[in-house]
C-alpha positions in Angstrom: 16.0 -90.2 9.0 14.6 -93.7 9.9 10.7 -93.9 8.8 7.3 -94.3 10.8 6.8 -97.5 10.1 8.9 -100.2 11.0 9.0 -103.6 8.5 10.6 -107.0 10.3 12.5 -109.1 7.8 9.7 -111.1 6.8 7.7 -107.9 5.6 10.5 -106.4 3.9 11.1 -110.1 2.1 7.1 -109.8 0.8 6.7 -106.3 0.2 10.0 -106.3 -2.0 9.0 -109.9 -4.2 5.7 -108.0 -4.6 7.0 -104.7 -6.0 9.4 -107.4 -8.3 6.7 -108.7 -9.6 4.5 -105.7 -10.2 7.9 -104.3 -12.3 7.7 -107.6 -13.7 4.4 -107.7 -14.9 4.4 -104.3 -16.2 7.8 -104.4 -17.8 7.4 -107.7 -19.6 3.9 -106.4 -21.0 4.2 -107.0 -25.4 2.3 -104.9 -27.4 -0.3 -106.7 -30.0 0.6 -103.6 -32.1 2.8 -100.7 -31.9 0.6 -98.2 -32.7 -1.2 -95.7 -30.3 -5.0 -97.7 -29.8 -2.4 -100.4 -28.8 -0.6 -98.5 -26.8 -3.4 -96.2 -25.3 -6.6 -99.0 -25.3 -5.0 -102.4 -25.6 -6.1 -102.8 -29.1 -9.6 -102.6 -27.9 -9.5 -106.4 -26.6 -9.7 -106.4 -23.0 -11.4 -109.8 -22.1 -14.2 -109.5 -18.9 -11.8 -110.5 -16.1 -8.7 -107.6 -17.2 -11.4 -105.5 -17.5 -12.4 -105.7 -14.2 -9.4 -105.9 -12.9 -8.1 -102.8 -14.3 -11.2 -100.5 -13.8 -11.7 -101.5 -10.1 -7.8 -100.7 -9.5 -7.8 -97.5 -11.2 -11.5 -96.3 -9.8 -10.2 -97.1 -6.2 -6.6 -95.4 -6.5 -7.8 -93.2 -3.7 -7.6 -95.9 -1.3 -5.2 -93.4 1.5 -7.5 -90.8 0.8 -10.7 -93.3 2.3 -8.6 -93.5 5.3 -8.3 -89.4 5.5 -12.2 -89.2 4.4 -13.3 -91.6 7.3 -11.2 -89.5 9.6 -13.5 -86.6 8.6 -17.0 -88.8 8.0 -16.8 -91.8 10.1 -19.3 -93.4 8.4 -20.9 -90.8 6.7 -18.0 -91.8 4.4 -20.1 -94.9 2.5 -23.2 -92.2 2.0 -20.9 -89.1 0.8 -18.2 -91.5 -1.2 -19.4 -94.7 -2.2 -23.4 -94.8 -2.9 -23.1 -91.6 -5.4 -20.2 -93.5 -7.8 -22.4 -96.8 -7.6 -25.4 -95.1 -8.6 -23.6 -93.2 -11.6 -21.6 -96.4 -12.6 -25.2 -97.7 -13.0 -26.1 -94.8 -15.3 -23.1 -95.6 -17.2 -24.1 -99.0 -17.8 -27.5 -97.8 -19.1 -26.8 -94.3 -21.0 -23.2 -94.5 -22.1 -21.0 -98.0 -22.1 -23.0 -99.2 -25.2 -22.2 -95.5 -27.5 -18.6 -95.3 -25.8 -17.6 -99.0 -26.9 -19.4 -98.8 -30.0 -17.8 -95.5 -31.0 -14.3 -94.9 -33.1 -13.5 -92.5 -30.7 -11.3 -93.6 -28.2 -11.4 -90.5 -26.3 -13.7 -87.5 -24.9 -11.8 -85.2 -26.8 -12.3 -87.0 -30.1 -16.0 -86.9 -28.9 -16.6 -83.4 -28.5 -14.6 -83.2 -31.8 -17.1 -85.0 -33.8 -19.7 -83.3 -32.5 -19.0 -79.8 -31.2 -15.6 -78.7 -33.3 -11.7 -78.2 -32.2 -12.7 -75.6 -30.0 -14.4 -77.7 -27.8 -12.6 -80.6 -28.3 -9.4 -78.5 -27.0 -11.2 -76.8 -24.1 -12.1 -80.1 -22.8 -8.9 -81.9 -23.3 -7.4 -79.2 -21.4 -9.6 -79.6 -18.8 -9.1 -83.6 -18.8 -5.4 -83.0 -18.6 -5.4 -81.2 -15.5 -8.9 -84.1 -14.2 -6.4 -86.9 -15.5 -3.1 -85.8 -14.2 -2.3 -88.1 -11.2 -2.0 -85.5 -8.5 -3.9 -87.8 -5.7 -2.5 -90.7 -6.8 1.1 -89.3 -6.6 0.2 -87.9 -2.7 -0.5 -91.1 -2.0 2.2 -93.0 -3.1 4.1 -90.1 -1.6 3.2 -90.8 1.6 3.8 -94.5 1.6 7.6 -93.9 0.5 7.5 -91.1 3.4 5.9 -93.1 6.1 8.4 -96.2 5.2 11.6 -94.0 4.4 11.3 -90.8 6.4 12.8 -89.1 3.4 11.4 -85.5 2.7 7.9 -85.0 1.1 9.5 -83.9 -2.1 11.6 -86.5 -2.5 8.6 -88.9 -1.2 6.6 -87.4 -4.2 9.3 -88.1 -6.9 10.2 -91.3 -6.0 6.6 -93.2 -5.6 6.1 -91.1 -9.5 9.2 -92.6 -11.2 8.5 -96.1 -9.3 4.7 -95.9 -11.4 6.1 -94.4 -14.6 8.6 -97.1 -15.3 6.9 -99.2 -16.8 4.3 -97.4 -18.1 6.0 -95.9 -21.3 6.9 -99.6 -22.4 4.1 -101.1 -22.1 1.1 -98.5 -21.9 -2.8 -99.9 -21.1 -1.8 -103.4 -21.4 1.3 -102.6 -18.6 -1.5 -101.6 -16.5 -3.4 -104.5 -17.0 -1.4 -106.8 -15.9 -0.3 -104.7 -12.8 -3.9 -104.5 -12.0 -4.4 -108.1 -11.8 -2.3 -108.2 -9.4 -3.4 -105.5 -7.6 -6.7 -106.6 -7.9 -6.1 -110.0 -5.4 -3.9 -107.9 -3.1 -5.8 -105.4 -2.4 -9.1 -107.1 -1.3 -6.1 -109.5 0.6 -4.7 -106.7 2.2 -8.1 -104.9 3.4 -9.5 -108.5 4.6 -6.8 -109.9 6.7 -6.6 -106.5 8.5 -10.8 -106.3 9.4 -10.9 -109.7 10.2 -8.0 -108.9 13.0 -9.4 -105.9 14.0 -12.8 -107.5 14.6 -10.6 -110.2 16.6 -9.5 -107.2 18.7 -12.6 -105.4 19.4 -16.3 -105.9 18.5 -17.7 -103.7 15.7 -20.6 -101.6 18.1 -17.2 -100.4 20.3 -15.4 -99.4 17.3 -17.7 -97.0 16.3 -18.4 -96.2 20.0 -15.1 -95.1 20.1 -15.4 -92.8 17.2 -14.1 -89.3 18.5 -17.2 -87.4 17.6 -21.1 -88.0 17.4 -21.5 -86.6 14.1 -19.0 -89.8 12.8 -21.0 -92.2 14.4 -24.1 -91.3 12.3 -24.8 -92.4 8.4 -24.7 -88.5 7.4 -21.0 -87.7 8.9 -22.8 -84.9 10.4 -23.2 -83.0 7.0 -26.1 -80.6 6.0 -28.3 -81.4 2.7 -25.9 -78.9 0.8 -22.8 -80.6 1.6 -24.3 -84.1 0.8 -26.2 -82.7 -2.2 -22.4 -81.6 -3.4 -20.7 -84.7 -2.6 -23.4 -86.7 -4.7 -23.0 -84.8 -7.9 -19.4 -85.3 -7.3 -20.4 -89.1 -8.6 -21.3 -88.0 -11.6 -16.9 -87.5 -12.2 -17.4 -91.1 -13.7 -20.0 -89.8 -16.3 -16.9 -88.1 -17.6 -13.9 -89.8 -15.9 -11.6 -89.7 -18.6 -9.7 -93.1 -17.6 -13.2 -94.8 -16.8 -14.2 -93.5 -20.3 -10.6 -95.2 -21.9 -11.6 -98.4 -20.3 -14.6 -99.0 -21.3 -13.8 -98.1 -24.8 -10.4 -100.8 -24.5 -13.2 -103.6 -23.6 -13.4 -106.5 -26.2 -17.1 -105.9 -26.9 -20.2 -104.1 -25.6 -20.9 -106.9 -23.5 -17.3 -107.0 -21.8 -18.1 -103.3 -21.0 -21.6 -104.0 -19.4 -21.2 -106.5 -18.0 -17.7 -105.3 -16.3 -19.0 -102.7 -15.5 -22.1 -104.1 -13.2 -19.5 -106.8 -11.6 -17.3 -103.8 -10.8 -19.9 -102.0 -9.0 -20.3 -105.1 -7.0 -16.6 -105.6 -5.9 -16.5 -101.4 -5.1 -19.4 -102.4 -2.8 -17.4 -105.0 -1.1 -13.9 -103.5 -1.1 -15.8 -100.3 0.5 -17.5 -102.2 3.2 -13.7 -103.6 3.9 -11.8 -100.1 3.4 -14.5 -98.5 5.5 -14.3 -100.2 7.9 -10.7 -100.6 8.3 -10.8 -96.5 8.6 -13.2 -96.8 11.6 -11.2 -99.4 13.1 -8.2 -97.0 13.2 -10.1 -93.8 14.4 -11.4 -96.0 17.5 -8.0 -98.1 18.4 -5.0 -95.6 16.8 -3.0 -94.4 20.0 -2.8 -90.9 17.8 -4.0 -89.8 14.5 -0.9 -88.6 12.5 -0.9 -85.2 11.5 -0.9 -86.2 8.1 -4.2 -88.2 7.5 -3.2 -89.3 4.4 -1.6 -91.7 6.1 -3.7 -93.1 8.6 -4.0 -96.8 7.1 -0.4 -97.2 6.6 0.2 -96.0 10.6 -2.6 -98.2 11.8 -1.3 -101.1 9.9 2.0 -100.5 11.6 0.3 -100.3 15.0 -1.8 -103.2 15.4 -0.7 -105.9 12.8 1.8 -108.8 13.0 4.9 -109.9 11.0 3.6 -111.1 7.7 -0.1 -109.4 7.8 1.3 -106.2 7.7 3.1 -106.8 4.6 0.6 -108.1 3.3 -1.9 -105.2 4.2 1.2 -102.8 3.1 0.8 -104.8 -0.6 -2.8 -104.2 -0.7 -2.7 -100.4 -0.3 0.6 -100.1 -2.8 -0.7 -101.7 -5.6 -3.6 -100.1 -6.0 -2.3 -97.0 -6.0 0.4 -97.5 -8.5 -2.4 -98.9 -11.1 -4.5 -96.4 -10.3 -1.4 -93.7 -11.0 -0.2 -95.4 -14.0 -3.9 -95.7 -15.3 -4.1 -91.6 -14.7 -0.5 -91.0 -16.0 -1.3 -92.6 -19.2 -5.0 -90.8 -19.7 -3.0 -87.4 -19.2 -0.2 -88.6 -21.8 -2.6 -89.4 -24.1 -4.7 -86.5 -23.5 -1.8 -83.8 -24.5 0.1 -86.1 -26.5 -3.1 -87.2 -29.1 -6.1 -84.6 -28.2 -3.9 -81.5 -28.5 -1.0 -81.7 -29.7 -1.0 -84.5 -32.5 -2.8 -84.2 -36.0 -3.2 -88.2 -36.1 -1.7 -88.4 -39.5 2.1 -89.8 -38.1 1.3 -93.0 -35.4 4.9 -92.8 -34.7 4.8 -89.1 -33.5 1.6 -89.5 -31.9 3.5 -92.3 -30.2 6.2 -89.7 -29.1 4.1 -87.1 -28.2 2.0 -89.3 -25.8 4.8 -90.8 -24.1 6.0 -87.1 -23.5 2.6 -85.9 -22.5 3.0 -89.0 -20.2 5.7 -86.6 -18.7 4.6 -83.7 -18.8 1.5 -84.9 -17.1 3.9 -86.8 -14.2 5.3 -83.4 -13.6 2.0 -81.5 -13.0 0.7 -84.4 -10.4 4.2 -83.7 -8.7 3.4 -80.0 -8.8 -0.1 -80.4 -7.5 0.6 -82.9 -4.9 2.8 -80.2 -3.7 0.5 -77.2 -3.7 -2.3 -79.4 -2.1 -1.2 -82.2 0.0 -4.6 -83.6 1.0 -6.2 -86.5 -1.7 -9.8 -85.1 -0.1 -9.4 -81.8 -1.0 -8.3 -82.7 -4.9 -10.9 -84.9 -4.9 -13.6 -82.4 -4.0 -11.9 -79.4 -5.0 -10.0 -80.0 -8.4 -12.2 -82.7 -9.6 -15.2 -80.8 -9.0 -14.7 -77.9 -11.2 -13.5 -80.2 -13.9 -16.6 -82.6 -13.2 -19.2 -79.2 -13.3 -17.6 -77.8 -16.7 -17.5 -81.2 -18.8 -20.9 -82.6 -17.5 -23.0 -81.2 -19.6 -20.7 -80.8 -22.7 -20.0 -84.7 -22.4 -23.2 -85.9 -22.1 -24.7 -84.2 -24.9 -22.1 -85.8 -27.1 -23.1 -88.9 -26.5 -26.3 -88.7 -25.1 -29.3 -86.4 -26.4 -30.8 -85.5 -23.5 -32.7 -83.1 -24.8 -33.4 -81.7 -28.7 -30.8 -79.0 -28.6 -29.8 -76.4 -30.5 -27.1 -75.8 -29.1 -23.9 -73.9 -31.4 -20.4 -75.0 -31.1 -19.6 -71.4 -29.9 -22.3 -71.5 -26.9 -21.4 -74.7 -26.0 -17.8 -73.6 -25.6 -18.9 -70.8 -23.4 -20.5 -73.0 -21.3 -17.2 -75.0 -21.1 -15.3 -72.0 -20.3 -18.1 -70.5 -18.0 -17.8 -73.5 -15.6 -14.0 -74.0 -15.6 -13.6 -70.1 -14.8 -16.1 -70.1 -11.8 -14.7 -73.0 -10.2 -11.1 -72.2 -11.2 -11.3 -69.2 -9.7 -13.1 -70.5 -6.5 -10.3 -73.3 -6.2 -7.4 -70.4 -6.3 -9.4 -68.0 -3.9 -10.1 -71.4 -1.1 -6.2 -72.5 -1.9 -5.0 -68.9 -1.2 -7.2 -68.2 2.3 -5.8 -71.8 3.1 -9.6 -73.3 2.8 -9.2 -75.4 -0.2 -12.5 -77.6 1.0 -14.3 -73.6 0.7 -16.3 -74.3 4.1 -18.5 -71.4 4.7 -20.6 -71.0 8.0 -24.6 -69.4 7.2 -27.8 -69.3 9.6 -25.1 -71.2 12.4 -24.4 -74.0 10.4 -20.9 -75.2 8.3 -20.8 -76.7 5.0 -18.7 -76.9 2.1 -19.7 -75.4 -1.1 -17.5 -76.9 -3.4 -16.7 -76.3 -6.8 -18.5 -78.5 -8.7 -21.9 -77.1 -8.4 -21.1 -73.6 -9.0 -19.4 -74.6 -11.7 -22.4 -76.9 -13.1 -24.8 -73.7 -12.6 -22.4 -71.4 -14.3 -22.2 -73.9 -17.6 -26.1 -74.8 -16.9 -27.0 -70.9 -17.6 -24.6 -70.2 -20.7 -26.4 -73.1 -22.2 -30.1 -72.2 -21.2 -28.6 -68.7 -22.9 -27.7 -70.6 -25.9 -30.9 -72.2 -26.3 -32.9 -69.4 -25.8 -30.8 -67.2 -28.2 -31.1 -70.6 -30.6 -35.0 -70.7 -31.0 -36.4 -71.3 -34.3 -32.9 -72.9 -35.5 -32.9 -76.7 -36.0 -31.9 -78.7 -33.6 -28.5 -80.6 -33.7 
């Protein structure tokens, strides 16, 4: 079967020396010591410019899922998926970056250790696991090989996993690093060279003219105070982003991490303006939106661009999804292989049991990516439960943001409480085929999500806990 989109010599002669030298770069990548906070955070020594690089790659991953998103929002999509994750980036920088990097703890597991007991500290890295496991990631490079190859989505899914695991058990945060730099120039490249075509083919107030609905045209996306309410908190997945959290503590200093971080907000800012825009480009000028919207940008590229651009734009989206995976892939190794399953008293089994956990986490992203083909609904749906249970659990660890009192054994109710009521809101939308869990009151539609039911759910256990606490000293 011959794929959708159709490369001319000259794109298949630039997309192939780029995905050499991404193998390159990651393959070639020499640990400073071979020992698992070398493998798993670089040795803690990432200078400002791999910092950035790697943090803006990995925290824009979801490039194919903008594309689908726009489809939905128009350009609701900057207001529901871009200004919450700049405004809690900015409450990283000022709550958290300076205790993360300053911590031992390389991890949010080894957090809620130190603070809250195993229990916790097991609770959560299960829940990180299943948060850091690169399901979207794996859709998305899924439907690249699909869209290029026409091969089967099973066989799509497997192949775009193995192409961003091989390198990743060699050469661990620093492979990644050096894929991301990369990445990094491609992808702003890529998403450049296409707007600045489209805007040669059609001005920007006909573009969004052309969008197919009103509610797309409007800064909104046509969605109630509930929905947009939802979608914000869903920012707050960077307070406790478990590869966001690994980065910052792999920067060189507290000032590589600040600073990184307020430069990176800056580029998301940009590249969002660009990726944005692209998506309302295609909605306006795509002959017909592919039944899979996952892979609108990849199509559209096809469509409008010449030899050589669309290689280029083809690079762009690529490499920041196989960062992004192998930036995901490695949290969930590490996750299983050191937060549950090692005791930290062997490196070289720790060692083992990461890069096996780096498997086993490969294997549930396939899985997922299966049972939930969409990158918006695992996004909003998966990542929101996760997001609602560990908020409050996370912050606390690092952050008193209030004189609690707080045991170990409410706190890991309040864990629990969260990941059942959105767990079980997640199975019920997956098995009436309404994953997104729209509901339709007093005439109007919006999505409830998972995340805040599953923040109220931990939010009462832990007003429980405090009330049942009074009189005990706080912690």
């Amino acid at each position: 079967m011959v794929g959708v989109v159709q490369l001319a010599p000259l794109d298949l002669a630039i997309v192939g020396v780029f995905l050499a030298a991404l193998l390159g770069l990651g393959l070639s990548a020499r640990l400073r010591s071979q020992d698992a906070v070398g493998f798993i955070a670089a040795g803690r020594a990432l200078t400002l410019p791999m910092f950035v690089a790697t943090l803006v790659c990995t925290w824009y991953g979801g490039i194919l899922g903008m594309g689908e998103s726009v489809s939905y929002f128009g350009l609701g999509t900057w207001l529901l998926l871009g200004l919450p994750y700049y405004v809690f980036a900015a409450i990283y920088v000022w709550r958290l970056a300076g205790r993360v990097r300053e911590s031992d703890q390389i991890s949010i597991p080894e957090r809620l250790r130190l603070r809250y007991g195993n229990g916790v500290a097991r609770a959560g890295a299960g829940l990180l696991f299943a948060l850091g496991a690169p399901s979207a990631h794996v859709v998305m490079l899924g439907t690249l090989v699909q869209v290029l190859t026409g091969w089967s989505w099973p066989i799509s899914l497997a192949v775009g996993l193995l192409f961003g695991l091989s390198f990743l058990m060699k050469g661990g945060l620093l492979a990644d690093v050096r894929v991301s730099v990369l990445s990094f120039v491609a992808m702003y490249a890529g998403f450049g060279a296409i707007l600045i075509y489209c805007l040669t083919q059609m001005s920007w107030g006909e573009a969004v003219a052309k969008l197919p609905s009103p509610e797309m045209q409007t800064f909104t996306g046509g969605q109630g105070p509930i929905s947009i309410l939802s979608f914000f908190l869903l920012g707050a997945w960077t307070l406790i982003d478990p590869g966001f959290h690994q980065r910052v503590a792999s920067a060189g200093s507290v000032d590589v991490a600040r600073r990184g971080l307020i430069v990176s907000i800056f580029c998301w800012m940009v590249f969002d303006l660009l990726s944005i825009g692209t998506g309302v480009y295609a909605m306006a000028m795509l002959t017909e939106v592919p039944g899979n919207l996952v892979a609108i940008y990849p199509l559209f590229g096809n469509q409008v661009l010449p030899d050589g651009l669309k290689a280029l734009f083809l690079c762009g989206m690529t490499g920041t999804i196989v960062s992004a995976l192998v930036g995901y892939a490695l949290v969930s190794g590490s996750t299983l292989g050191r937060d549950l399953w090692s005791d930290g008293r062997d490196d070289a089994k720790t060692m083992l049991r990461v890069r096996i956990g780096i498997a086993i986490g490969g294997l549930v992203a396939y899985l997922l990516g299966l049972a939930i083909p969409s990158v918006k609904d695992l996004w909003y749906s998966w990542g929101g439960l996760t997001v609602g249970s560990l908020l409050i659990p996370t912050l606390l660890a690092y952050d008193r943001l209030w004189k609690s009192r707080l045991t170990s054994g409410w706190m890991l109710a309040s864990l629990l409480a969260g990941a059942f009521v959105g767990g079980g809101l997640l199975a019920y939308g997956v098995r009436i085929g309404n994953p997104f869990l729209l509901v339709e009151w007093a005439g109007q539609s919006f999505s409830i999500g998972t995340l805040l039911p599953s923040l109220i759910a931990s939010l009462v256990v832990v007003g429980m806990g405090e009330m049942a606490a009074r009189g005990r000293p706080t912690i």
